[in-house]
ROBAMI-331043 format. One line per 4 residues: number of its first residue (from 1); for each residue x, y, z of N, C-alpha, C. Coordinates in steps of 0.1 Angstrom, whole numbers, padded with zeros to 4 digits. Layout:
N
NUM> X/Y/Z/X/Y/Z/X/Y/Z | ...
END
This chain:
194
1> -0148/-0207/-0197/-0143/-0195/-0204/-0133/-0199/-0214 | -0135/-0191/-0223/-0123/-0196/-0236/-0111/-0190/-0236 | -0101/-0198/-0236/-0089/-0190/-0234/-0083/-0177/-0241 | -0094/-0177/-0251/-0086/-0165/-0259/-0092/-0153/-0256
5> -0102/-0150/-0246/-0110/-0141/-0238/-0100/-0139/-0229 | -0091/-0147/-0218/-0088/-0147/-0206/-0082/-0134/-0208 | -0088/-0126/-0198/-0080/-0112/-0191/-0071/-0114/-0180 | -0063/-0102/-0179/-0059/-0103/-0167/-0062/-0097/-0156
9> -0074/-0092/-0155/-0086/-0084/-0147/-0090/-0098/-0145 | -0095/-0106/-0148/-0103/-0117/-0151/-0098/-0127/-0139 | -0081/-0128/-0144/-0073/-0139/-0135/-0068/-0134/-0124 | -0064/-0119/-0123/-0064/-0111/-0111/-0082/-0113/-0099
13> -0088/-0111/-0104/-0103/-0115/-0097/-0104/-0124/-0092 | -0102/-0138/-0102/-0102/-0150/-0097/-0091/-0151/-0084 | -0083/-0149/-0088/-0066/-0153/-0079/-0072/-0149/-0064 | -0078/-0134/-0062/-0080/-0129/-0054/-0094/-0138/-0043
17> -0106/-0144/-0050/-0114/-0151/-0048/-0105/-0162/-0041 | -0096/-0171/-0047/-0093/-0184/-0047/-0081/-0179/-0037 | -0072/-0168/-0032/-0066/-0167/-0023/-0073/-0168/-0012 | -0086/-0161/-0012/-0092/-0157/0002/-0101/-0172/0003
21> -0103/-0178/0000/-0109/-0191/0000/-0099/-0199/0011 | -0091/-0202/0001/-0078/-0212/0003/-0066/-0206/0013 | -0063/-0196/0011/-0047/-0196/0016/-0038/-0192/0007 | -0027/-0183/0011/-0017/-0179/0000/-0009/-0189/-0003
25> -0008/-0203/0010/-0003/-0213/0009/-0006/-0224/0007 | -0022/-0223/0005/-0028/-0236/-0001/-0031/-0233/-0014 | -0029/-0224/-0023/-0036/-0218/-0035/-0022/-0220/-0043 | -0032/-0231/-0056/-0020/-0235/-0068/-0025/-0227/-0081
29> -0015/-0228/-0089/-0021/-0224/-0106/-0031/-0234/-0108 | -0030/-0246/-0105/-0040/-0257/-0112/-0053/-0252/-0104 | -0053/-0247/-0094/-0068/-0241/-0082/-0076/-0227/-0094 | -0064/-0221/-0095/-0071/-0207/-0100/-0073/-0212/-0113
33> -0067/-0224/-0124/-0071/-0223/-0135/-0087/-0229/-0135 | -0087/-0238/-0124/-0097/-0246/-0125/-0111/-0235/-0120 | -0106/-0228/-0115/-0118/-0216/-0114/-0124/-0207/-0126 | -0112/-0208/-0138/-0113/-0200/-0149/-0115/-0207/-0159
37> -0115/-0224/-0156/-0122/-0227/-0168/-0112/-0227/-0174 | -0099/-0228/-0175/-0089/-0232/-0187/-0078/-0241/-0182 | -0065/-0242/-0188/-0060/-0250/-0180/-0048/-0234/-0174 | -0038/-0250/-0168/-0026/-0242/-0162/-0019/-0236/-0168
41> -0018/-0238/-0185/-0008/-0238/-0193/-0012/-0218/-0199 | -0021/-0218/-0196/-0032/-0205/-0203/-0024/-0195/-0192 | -0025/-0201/-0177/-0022/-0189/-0167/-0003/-0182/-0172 | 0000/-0196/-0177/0016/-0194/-0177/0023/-0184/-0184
45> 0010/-0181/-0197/0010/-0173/-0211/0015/-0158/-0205 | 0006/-0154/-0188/0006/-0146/-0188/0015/-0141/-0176 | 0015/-0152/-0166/0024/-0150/-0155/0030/-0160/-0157 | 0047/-0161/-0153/0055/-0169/-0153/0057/-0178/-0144
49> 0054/-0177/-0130/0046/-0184/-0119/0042/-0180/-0113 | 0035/-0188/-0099/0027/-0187/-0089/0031/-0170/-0087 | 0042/-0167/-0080/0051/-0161/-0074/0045/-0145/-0082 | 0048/-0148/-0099/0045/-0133/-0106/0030/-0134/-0104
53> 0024/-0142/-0105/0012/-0137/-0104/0004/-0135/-0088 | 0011/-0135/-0079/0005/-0135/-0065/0014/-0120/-0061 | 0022/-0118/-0068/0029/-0102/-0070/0022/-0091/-0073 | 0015/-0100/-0089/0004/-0089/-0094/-0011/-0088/-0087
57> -0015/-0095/-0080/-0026/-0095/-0069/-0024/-0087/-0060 | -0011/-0079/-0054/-0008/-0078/-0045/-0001/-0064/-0044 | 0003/-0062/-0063/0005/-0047/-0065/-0010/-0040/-0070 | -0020/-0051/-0075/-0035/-0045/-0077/-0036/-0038/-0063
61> -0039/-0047/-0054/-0049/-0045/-0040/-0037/-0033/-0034 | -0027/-0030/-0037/-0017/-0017/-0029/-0027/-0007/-0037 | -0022/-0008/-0056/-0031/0004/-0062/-0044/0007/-0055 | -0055/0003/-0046/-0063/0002/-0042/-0066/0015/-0032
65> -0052/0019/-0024/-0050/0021/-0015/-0047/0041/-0021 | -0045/0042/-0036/-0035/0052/-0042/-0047/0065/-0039 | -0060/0062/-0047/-0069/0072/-0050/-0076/0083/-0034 | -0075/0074/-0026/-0082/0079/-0012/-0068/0090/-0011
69> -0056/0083/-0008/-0045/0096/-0004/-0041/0105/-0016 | -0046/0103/-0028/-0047/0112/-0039/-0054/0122/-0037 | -0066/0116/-0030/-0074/0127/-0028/-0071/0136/-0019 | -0066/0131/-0009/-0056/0140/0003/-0055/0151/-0002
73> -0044/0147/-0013/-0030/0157/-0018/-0037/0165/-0028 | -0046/0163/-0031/-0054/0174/-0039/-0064/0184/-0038 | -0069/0182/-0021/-0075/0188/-0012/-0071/0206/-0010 | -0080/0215/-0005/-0075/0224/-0013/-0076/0230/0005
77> -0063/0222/0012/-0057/0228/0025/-0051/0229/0028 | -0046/0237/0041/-0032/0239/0041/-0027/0224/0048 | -0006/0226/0038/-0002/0219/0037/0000/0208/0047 | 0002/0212/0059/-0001/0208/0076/-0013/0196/0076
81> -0020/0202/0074/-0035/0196/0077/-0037/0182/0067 | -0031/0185/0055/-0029/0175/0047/-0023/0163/0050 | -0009/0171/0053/0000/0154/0053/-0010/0153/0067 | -0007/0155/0076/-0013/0149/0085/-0025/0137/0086
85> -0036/0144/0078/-0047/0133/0067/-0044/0124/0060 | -0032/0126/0054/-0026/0121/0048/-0019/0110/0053 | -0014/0108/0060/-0008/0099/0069/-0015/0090/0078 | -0028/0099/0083/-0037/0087/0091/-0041/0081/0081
89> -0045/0086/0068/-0057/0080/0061/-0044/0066/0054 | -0030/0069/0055/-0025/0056/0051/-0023/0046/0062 | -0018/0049/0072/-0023/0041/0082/-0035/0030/0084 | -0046/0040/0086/-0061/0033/0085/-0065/0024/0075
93> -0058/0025/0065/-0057/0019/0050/-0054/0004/0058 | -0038/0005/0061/-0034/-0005/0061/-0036/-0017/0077 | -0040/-0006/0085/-0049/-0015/0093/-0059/-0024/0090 | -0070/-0013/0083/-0080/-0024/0078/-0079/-0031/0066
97> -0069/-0034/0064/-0065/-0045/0054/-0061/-0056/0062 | -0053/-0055/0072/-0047/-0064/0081/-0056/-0071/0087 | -0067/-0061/0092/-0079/-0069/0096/-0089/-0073/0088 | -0094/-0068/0081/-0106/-0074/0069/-0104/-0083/0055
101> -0089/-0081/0054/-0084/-0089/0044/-0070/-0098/0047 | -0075/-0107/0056/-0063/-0110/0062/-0055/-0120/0052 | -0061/-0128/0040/-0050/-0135/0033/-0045/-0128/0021 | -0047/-0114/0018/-0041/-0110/0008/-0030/-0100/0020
105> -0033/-0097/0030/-0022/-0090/0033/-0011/-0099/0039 | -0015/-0108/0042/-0004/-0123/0045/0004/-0118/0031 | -0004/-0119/0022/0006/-0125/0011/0015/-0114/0009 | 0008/-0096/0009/0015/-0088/0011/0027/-0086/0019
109> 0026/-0093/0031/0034/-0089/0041/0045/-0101/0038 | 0043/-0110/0029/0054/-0120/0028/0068/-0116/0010 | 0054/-0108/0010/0058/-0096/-0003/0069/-0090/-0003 | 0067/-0086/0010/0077/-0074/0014/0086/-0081/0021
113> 0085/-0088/0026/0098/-0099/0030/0113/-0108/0023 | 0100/-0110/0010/0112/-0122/0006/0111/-0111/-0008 | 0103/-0105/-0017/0109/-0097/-0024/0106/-0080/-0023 | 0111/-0074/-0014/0105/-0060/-0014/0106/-0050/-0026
117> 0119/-0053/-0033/0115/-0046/-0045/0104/-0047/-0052 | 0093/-0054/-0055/0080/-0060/-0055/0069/-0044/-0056 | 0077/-0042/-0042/0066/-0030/-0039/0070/-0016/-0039 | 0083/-0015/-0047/0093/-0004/-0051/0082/0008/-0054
121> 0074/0002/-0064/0067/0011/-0073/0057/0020/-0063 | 0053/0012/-0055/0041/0012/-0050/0047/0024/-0037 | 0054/0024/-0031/0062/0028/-0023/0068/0044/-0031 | 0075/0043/-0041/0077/0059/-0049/0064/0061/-0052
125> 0053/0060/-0054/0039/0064/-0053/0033/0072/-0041 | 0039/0064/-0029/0034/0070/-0021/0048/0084/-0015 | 0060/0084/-0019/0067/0088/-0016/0067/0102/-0028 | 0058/0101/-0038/0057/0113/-0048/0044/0119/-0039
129> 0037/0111/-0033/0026/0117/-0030/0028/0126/-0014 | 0040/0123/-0008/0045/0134/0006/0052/0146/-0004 | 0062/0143/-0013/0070/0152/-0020/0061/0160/-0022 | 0050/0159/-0033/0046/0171/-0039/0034/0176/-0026
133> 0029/0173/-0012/0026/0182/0000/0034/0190/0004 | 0043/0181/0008/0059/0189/0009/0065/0201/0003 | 0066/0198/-0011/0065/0213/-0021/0050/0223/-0019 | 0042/0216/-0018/0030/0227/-0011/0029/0232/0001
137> 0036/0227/0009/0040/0232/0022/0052/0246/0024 | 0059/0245/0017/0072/0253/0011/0065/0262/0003 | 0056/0264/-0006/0051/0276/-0018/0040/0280/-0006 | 0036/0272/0004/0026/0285/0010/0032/0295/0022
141> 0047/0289/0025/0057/0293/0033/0054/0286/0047 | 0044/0276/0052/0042/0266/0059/0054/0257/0065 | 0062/0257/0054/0074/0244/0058/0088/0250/0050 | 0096/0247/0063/0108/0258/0055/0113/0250/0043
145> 0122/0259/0034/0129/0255/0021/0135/0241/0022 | 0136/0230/0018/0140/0223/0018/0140/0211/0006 | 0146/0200/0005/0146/0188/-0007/0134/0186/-0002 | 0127/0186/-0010/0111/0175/-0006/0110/0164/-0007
149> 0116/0157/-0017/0116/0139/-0015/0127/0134/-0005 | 0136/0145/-0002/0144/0136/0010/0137/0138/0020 | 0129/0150/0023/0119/0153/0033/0109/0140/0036 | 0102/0139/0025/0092/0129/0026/0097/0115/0027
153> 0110/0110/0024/0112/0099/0027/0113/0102/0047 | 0125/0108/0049/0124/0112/0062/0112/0108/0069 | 0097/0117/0066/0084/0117/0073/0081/0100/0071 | 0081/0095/0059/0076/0081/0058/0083/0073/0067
157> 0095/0076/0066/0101/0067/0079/0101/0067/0090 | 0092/0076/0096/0095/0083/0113/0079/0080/0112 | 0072/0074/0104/0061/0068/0100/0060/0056/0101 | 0071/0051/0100/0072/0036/0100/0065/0025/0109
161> 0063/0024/0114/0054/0015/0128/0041/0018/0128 | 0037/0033/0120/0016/0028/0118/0018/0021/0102 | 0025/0019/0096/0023/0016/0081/0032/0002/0078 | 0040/-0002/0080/0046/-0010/0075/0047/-0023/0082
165> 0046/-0035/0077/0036/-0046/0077/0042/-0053/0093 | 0057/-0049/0093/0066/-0054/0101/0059/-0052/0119 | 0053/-0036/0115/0045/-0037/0131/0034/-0039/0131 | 0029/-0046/0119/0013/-0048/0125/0004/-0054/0137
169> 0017/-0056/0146/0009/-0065/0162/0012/-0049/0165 | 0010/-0043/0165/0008/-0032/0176/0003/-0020/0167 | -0005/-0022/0157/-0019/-0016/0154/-0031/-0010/0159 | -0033/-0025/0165/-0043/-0025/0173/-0043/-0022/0188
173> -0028/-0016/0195/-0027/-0015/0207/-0035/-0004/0208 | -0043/-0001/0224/-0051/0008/0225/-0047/0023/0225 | -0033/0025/0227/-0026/0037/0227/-0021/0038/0208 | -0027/0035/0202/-0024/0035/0190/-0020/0047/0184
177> -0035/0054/0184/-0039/0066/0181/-0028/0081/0188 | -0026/0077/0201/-0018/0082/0213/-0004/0087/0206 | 0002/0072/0196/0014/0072/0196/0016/0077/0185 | 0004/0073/0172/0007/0084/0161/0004/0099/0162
181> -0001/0102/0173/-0002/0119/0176/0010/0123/0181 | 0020/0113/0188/0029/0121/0193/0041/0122/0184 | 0042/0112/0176/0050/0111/0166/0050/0122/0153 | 0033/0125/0149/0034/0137/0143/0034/0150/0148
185> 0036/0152/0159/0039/0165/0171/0051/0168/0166 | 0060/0156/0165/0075/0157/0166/0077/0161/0149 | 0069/0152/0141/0073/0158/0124/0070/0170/0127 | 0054/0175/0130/0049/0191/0127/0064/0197/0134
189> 0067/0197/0146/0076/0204/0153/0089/0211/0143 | 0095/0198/0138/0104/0198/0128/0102/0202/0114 | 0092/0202/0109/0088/0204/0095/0085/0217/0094 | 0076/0220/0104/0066/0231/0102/0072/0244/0101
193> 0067/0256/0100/0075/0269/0106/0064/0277/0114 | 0074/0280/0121/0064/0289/0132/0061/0305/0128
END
């Protein structure tokens, strides 16, 4: 390939190939250039190192994740029924990443470790995406008056243990399902209006 073609769709593709090959830990710039047919010096033009460019692999494959709970939030239900969907379906997300894509979520989960602001964006994305349920919760009279992004951060956090990378050994416990019902009993409880 000629370098003056090189995309970054192109080197994001490759990265992602040559991660799941190799390892987040065995995978060099000189691996992925030599997959693209140019040298190292081409990758450097566009990422500054390994590190930005295994960032940008890893805020692609999050975007991945945006459209399915878009769709949630644009569903034409009441607001209840939503987050709730909304919430499993992020969950479920990131289970089956953990299991079907297990060296890009390594890399993710080391993402969020050593630089979490990394995934700031990715994170107010999903945090705009509770807020404006939240405000539809409140205009149908569903969920009393309240801040809605302090709300939705609240829910995301009391969320914490099906979504965030930190408890992924207990995903797959058999009471899984069990524990995020009981946990959204307790949001509906608090959120909702009777």
């Amino acid at each position: 390939m000629a370098e003056e073609v090189l995309s970054k769709e192109r080197i994001l593709d490759t990265t992602e190939a040559i991660l799941r090959k190799f390892g987040p830990a065995k995978t060099n710039m000189s691996d992925i250039a030599r997959a693209l047919g140019v040298t190292h010096a081409a990758l450097y033009r566009l990422y500054d190192n390994k590190a930005a460019l295994k960032e940008a692999v890893v805020e692609r494959w999050l975007e991945r994740s945006l459209p399915p709970l878009q769709a949630v939030v644009e569903e034409a239900a009441p607001a209840a029924d939503k987050l709730y969907r909304w919430l499993d379906t992020l969950r479920r997300f990131k289970r089956s990443r953990a299991s079907q894509d297990p060296e890009l979520f390594e890399m993710y989960s080391s993402l969020v470790t050593e630089a979490p602001e990394a995934i700031q964006v990715h994170r107010n994305h999903l945090l705009d995406q509770l807020a404006t349920m939240i405000k539809d919760g409140i205009k149908e009279g569903a969920i009393a008056k309240q801040e809605a992004r302090t709300t939705a951060m609240a829910v995301f956090m009391a969320t914490t243990p099906f979504h965030h990378v930190a408890h992924s050994a207990e995903w797959e416990l058999p009471d899984g399902d069990q524990r995020f019902d009981a946990v959204w009993h307790l949001i509906s409880n608090g959120l909702l209006t009777r």
